[in-house]
Every structure is written in C-alpha cells, then in structure tokens.
VOFI-735604 format. One record per residue (C-alpha): x, y, z; residue in one letter. Coordinates in steps of 0.25 Angstrom, whole numbers, padded with zeros to 4 digits, always signed. Layout:
<sites>
XYZA ...
</sites>
This chain:
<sites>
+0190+0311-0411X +0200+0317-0420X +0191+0331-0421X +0198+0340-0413X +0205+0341-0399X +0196+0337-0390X +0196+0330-0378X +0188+0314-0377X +0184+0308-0365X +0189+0295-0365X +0177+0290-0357X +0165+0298-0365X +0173+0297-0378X +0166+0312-0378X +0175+0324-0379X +0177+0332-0367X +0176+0347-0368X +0182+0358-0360X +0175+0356-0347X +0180+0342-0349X +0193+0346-0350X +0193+0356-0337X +0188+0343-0329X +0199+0335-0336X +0210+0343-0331X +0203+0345-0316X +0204+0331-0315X +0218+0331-0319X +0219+0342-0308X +0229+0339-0297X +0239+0330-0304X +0242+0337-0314X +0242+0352-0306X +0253+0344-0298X +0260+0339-0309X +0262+0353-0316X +0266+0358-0301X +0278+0349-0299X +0283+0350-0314X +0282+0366-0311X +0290+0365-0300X +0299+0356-0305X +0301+0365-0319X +0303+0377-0310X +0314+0371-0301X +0320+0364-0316X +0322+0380-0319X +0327+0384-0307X +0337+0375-0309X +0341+0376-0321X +0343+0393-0319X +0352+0389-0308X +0360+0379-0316X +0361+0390-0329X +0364+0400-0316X +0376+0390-0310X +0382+0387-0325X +0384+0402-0328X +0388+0406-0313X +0398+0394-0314X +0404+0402-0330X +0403+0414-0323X +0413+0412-0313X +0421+0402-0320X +0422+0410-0334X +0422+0425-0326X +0425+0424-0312X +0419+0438-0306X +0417+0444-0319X +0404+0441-0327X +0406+0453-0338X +0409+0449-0351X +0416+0460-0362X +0402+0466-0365X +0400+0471-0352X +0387+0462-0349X +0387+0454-0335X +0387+0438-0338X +0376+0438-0327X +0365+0443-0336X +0371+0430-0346X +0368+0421-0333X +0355+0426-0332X +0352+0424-0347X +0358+0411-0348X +0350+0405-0336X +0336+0412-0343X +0343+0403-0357X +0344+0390-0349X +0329+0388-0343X +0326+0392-0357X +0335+0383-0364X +0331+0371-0355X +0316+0375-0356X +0319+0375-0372X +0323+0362-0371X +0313+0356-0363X +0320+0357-0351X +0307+0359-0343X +0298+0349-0350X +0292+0341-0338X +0290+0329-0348X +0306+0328-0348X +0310+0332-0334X +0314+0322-0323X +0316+0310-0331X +0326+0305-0342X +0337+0312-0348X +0327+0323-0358X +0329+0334-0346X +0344+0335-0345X +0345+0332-0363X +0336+0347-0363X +0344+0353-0353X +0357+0349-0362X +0350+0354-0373X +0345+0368-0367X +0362+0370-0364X +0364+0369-0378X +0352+0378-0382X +0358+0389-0372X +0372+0388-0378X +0367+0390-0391X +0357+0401-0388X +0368+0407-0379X +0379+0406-0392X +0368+0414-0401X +0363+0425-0390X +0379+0428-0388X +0382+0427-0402X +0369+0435-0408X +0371+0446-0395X +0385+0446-0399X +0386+0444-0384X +0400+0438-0380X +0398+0428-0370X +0411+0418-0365X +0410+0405-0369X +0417+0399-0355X +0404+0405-0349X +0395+0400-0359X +0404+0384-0358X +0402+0385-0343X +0389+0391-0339X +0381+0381-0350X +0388+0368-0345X +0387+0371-0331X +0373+0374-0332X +0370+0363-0340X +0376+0353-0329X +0369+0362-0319X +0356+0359-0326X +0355+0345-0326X +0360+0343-0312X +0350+0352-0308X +0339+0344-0316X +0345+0331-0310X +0344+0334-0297X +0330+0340-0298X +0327+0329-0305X +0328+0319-0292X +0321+0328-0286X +0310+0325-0295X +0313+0310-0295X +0312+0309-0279X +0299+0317-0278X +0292+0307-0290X +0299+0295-0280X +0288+0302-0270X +0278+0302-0279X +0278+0318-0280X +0281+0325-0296X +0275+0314-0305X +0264+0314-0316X +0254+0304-0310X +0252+0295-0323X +0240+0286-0328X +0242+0276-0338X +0233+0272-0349X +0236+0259-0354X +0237+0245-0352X +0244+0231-0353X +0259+0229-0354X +0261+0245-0359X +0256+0252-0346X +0261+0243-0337X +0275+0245-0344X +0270+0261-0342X +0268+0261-0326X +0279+0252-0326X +0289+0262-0331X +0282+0274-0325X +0283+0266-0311X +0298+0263-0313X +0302+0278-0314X +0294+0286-0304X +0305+0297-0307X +0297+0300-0321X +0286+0304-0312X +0276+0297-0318X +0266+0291-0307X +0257+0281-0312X +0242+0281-0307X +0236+0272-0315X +0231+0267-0328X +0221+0267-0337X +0218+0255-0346X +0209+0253-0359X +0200+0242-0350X +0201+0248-0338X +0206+0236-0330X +0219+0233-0323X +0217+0216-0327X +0218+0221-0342X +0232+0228-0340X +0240+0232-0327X +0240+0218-0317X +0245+0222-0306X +0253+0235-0309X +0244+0242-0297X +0243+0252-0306X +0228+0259-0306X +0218+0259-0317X +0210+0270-0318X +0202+0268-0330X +0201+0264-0344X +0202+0272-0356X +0186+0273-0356X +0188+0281-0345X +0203+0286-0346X +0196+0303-0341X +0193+0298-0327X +0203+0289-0326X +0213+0300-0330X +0205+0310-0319X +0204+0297-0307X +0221+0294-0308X +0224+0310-0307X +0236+0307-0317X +0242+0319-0325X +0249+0310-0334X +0242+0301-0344X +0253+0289-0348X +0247+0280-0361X +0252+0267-0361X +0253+0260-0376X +0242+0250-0374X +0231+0245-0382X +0220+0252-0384X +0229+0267-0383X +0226+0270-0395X +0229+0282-0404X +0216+0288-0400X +0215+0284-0387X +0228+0290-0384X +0222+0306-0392X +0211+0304-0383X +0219+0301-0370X +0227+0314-0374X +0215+0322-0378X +0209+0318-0362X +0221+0324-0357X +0221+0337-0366X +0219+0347-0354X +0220+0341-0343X +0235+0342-0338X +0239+0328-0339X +0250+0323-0350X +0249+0311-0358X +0260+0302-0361X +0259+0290-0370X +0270+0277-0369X +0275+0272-0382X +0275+0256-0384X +0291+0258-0387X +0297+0260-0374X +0311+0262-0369X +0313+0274-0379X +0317+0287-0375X +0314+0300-0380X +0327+0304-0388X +0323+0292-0397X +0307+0298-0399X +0302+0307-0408X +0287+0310-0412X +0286+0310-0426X +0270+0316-0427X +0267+0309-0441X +0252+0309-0448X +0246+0314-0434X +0253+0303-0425X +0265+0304-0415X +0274+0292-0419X +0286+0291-0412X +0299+0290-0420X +0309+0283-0411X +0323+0284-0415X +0335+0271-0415X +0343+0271-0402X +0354+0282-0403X +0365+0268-0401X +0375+0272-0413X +0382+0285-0421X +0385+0298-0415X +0378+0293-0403X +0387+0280-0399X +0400+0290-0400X +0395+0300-0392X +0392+0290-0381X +0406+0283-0383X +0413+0296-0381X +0405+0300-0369X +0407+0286-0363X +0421+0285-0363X +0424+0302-0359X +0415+0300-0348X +0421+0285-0344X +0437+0293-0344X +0431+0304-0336X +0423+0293-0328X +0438+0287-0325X +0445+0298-0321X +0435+0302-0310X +0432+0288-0305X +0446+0281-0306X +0449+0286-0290X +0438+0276-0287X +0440+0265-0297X +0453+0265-0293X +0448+0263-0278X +0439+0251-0282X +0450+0244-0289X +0458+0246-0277X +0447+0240-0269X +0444+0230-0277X +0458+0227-0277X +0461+0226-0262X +0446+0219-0257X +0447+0207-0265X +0455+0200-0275X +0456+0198-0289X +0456+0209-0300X +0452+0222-0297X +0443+0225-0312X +0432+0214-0316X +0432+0211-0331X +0419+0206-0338X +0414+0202-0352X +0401+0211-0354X +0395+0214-0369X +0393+0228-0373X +0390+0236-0387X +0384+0225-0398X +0387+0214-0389X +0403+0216-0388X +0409+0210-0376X +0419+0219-0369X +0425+0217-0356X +0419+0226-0345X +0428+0231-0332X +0422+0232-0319X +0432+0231-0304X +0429+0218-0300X +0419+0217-0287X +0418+0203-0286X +0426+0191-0282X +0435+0185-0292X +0428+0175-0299X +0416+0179-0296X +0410+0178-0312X +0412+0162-0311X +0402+0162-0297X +0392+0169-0305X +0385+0154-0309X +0382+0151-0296X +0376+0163-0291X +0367+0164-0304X +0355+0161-0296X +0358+0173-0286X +0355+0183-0297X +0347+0194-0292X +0342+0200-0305X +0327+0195-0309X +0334+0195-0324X +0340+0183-0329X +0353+0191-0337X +0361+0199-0324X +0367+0193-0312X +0366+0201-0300X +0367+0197-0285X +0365+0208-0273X +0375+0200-0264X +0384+0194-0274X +0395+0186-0266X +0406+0189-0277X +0406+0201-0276X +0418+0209-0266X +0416+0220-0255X +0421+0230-0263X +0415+0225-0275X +0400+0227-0269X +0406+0243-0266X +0409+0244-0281X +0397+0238-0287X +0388+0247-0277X +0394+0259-0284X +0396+0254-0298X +0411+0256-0294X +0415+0242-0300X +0409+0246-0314X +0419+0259-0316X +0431+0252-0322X +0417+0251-0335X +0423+0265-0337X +0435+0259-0345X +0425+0250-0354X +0418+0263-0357X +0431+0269-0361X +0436+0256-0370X +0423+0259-0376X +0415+0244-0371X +0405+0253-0362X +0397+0267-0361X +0395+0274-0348X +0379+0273-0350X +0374+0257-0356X +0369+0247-0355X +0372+0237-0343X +0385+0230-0349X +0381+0213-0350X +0388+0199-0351X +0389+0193-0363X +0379+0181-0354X +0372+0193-0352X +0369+0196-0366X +0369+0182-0371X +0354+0182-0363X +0349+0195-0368X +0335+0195-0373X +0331+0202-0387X +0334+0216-0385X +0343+0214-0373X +0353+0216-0383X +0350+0231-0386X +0359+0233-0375X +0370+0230-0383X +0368+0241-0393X +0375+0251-0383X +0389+0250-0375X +0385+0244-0361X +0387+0255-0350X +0394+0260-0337X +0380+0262-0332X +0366+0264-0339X +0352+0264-0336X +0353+0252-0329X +0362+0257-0320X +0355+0268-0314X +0342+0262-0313X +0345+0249-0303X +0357+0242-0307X +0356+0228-0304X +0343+0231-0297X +0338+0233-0311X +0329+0218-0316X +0336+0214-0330X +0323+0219-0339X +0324+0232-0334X +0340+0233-0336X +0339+0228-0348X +0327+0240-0350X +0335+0250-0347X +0348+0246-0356X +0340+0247-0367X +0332+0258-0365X +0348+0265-0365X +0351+0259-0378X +0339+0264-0384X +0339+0276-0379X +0354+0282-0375X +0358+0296-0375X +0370+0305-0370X +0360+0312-0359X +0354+0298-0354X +0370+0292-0353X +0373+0305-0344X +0360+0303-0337X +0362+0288-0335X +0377+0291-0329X +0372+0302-0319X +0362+0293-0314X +0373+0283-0313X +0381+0291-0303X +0368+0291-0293X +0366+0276-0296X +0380+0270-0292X +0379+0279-0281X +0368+0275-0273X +0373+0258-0277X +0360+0256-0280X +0357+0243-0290X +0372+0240-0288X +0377+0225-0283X 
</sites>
C-alpha cells in the first residue's frame, strides 16, 4: 500500500488505474465544473476591483500631491507610475495569497494578505525607485498606498456580502459530505450548518457502519454509505468537498486512502482536528519523520501583544469620544428629562484576572430597579442558568428601551476603555454572581480585559444561549488579533444598527 502513488478503491481494496480515474472525475462531473465557475467569477470580479482600488488611491495622490500636473523633474508622466503600480498590486496581493479561494469570504486571513501585499509594494516600490535612481514623491507614494489599501478592503467587504447573500440562497457553496461518526461529526454538520456564509453545504454522511442508529439520531442528515463503499457514496451525493470528521476507525491509512480516491478527480479534502476552537495564526504544520503534526502555539494574551492592544484601545475609545459625544450628550439629556434619578448607571463587573472595577453605562431603567431583580428571576428568558434577560422588562424606561436597541446606553464603556478597566473588542463583561457560578474553563474569559463588544456581540446578543456566549468568548481569548479586533468592530457598526439581539 505504501508502493507508490496509486489510487485504492475503498470498496475493492484494488487499485484503480487510469481508466478509473477518468470515471472517477466524470462522476465528480457537474459539482465540481460549477464550483470552479463561480470561484472564477468571483477571482475575476476580486481583480477588477482591486485594479480600481490601486486606480482610485493613485488618482486621489495625484490631484492631491499635483493638481493638474503629473510630471515629475525627470520628464516621465506619473500616469505610466499609476499603470505600473496597479499591474504591482494584483501582483502583490496574488503574492500574498490574496486570491487563494481556501481563504476568501470568511475570517479575517483575506484582509491580513491584503495588509500584507501593501507592505510588499512599498517595499518593492522603495527598491525599484532607489535601484532605477527614479525620483518618486513621497506624498504620492503616502497617499496613493493607504488610500488603496482602504479602497481594497471596502471593495472586498462589500463583494464579500455579496457572497454571503447568494450562499443564504443556497447558490456559491462546496457541497460537502462528511465521513465520520458519533459526537465528532455531528459537532462537524453542526458548525458547518451554523455558518452557511463559509459555504459549505452539507449532503450527507458517510459512516464506518453504514447506519444512521450507530451515529447521527435524528440530525436529518443523509447516509450515503459506509467506508466499505466510501467511491459510490462519494459519486451518489455529487459533493466536491470531502470533510473527515475525527472519529474512530479514521485512521492514518484510512485517511491516505481517502486522499488517494480523490487524487484526480476535482474534489478537495478537508480533515477536522479533535482540537477545536483554534485559529489558524496559532497552527503550523511541522512535517516530522513523514507525519503532518500540528504545532499549536499559546494564546498571543501577554508581551508586546497586550501593549499593542492597550494603545489601540484607548486612541480608538478618545477618537471614539470625540465623534460620538453629540449623541451621548443627547442620551444623557434624554435620560435626564423622561424619568428621574441619575442620568449614568454604576455597576460592579469583574474584568482582567478577576479584578472588580466599576463599569458606566446611562441609566435605562427605573431607580431601584437592581433590588426587583429577585422577584422577576423566574421571568428569565435565557435557556442558561448564569444571565438574566427579559424581552419585556417592566423596569426598564421609554427611553431606555431606544438606548438599549442601539447599544446607546453602553457608550459611557468608552471611559472604562480609556481608564484602562476595558478593551473595545472582549469578552462580555460579568458580575462578580456571575463569575462566582462559572464552570471549569469559564474562567479563561478572565484572561483578557472584558470588551465594548466582541464576538458575542455581533453574532445575537442576548439572542445568543449561554454555552454558545461562553463559546464564542473563549474562542477570542485563544485566538485574538489586531486584524480580528478591527473586524469584530466593523461588524459591530452593522449590528447595533439593525437592533438586532438587543433588549
């Protein structure tokens, strides 16, 4: 079996030969001839707006550095320098990965490559200039690369949605089967249901016995087969994504045959580690004595990392203050006028390593409304047993149910951020009763300052059950980064204003 690179029928246990193959990918066929013509499209429309990005940034340096006049002391129009820094940037993004399918639509990866080609074409723009002896101004060069770089990502963001709304129809998705069984595959359809935007479309599975009663309940997932007989199954669902589930029975050579059944044929193969919840910045492979082990870094929670985060929390929370405070000074005024009783609401909450600090908010409920909280324990909407939440509250005001809707009543937070208690992006700060009836590893939320908004908050709310807050908080600790904070607070803006979750 180890002979050479052949291809094993799973059901025969016979290699397959080359006429085996060319039936092999007929039947993959149609699924994966649409796949590649939707990813082509998309790739093509990615380009076209990224020349047009690159295009608007130097357009936008040209009149601001110039006006009229493009022609620098050499004698040589600036517009051949446009047309050779827009050819630099598709190939500095293509470079960096920028078109990797496997990376595109989904997560923060796209718009860190994008970042990362902008420096590639200052640097490659430096040398040229300096080796050519070609005297370029450095206002163009500061404006037309930044400009270009915000350009980029807009662009991608928007076409991104675009994306996301045609998988929500069901149109720009891998169709996927999974092979596994038990608690692992489950978690597997599971996650891939929860985020149709990742476009990946389960069919069905494929499970060592063969019966749904072994593994799936009632998931109303599809079995297809079993490994026995893993070809036709493959051939039956149409998938063109094959997605391996850690269960027992995959083993190492199950899995090499499963990838030489594939070799050919179009469809990709993707395998789900047991360890979940780590992204890729914390991955690397690590190909040792023939075997891929994955080598997975400690959080990124402390050092350089924590100072760089403190110094963007508290620039962006004074920058965050100067453009809001027209309508935080509104909200006090209202809160003011429409009911008595102080205008901000003062609360314990514990934040970094368990420190209690006291959190600002402008007050949307009744005075006094903290000693009713007893007898309205039983109204709790929230299927967890740690948060209180009611959708019709009777404490809380008229105006308060306006500033809760758009996250209004949560801005005076900005001032904790700038006292250093919170961070912009965080966990969900909690109650000191909160944390008292934390589970084991609950208390991995503490390892970072609690946040102005996090993963929690663009993703439902209060609409969120505890297990999956609780989820997603530590997936943030485990896995932070600058480019996931600034993600994180863009999709913030969209959350509070659509009010969804919010109450």
């Amino acid at each position: 079996m180890d002979g050479g690179p052949v291809t094993l029928n799973l059901e025969s246990g016979r290699p397959l030969g080359l006429a085996g193959r060319r039936d092999a990918a007929t039947a993959a066929g149609a699924g994966a001839s649409d796949l590649k013509h939707w990813q082509r499209h998309y790739i093509h429309a990615l380009i076209s707006l990224d020349v047009l990005a690159m295009a608007l940034g130097a357009m936008v340096a040209l009149q601001t550095r110039f006006g009229t006049t493009h022609v620098n002391s050499a004698g040589l129009s600036y517009r051949l320098v446009v047309l050779a820094l827009v050819a630099g940037w598709v190939a500095m993004i293509g470079i960096s990965a920028g078109y990797d399918t496997r990376q595109i639509g989904v997560g923060s990866d796209e718009f860190k490559r994008v970042g990362n080609a902008a420096v590639r074409a200052a640097a490659l723009l430096a040398s040229v200039a300096y080796a050519a002896r070609f005297e370029i101004a450095r206002g163009f060069v500061a404006i037309a690369l930044p400009v270009a770089l915000v350009a980029t990502v807009l662009f991608r963001y928007a076409a991104r949605k675009v994306l996301h709304r045609m998988r929500a129809r069901g149109f720009a998705a891998h169709r996927v089967l999974v092979i596994g069984s038990g608690e692992s595959a489950l978690e597997l359809i599971k996650s891939l249901r929860q985020t149709p935007y990742a476009g990946l479309q389960v069919l069905g599975v494929c499970v060592p016995g063969g019966r749904r009663e072994d593994s799936l309940g009632d998931s109303g997932v599809p079995v297809f087969g079993s490994l026995s007989n893993f070809a036709e199954a493959r051939r039956r669902s149409g998938a063109d994504t094959v997605a391996v589930a850690h269960s027992p029975g995959i083993t190492s050579s199950v899995l090499r045959e499963i990838a030489w059944e594939l070799e050919g044929t179009g469809v990709d193969l993707v395998v789900a580690p047991a360890l979940t919840n780590v992204a890729g910045p914390r991955i690397t492979v690590r190909p040792i004595a023939g075997l891929p082990l994955l080598h997975i870094d400690e959080p990124y929670l402390s050092g350089v990392n924590r100072v760089i985060k403190g110094a963007v929390d508290r620039t962006g929370a004074l920058l965050a203050i100067a453009v809001l405070s027209p309508i935080m000074l509104a909200a006090a005024c209202a809160v003011a006028i429409t009911s008595r009783g102080p205008v901000f609401f003062r609360q314990t909450r514990v934040g970094l390593d368990g420190r209690h600090f006291t959190v600002f908010k402008f007050r949307s409920m009744r005075v006094g409304a903290e000693q009713q909280h007893s007898g309205l324990a039983e109204s709790n909407d929230r299927d967890g047993h740690v948060l209180f939440k009611m959708r019709e509250d009777p404490r809380i005001t008229r105006i308060g149910k306006v500033i809760r809707r758009y996250s209004i009543d949560e801005l005076p937070q900005l001032f904790n951020v700038v006292r250093g208690e919170m961070s912009l992006v965080g966990p969900r700060p909690p109650l000191p009763s909160e944390v008292e009836r934390y589970e084991y590893g609950t208390h991995r939320r503490l390892l970072v300052k609690p946040g102005l908004t996090g993963l929690w908050q663009v993703s439902g709310r209060a609409d969120l059950p505890w297990d999956e807050s609780v989820r997603l908080d530590l997936y943030y600790v485990e896995n932070w980064s600058l480019a996931l904070d600034f993600m994180l607070l863009w999709k913030t803006a969209w959350a509070v204003v659509r009010g969804s979750g919010a109450y």
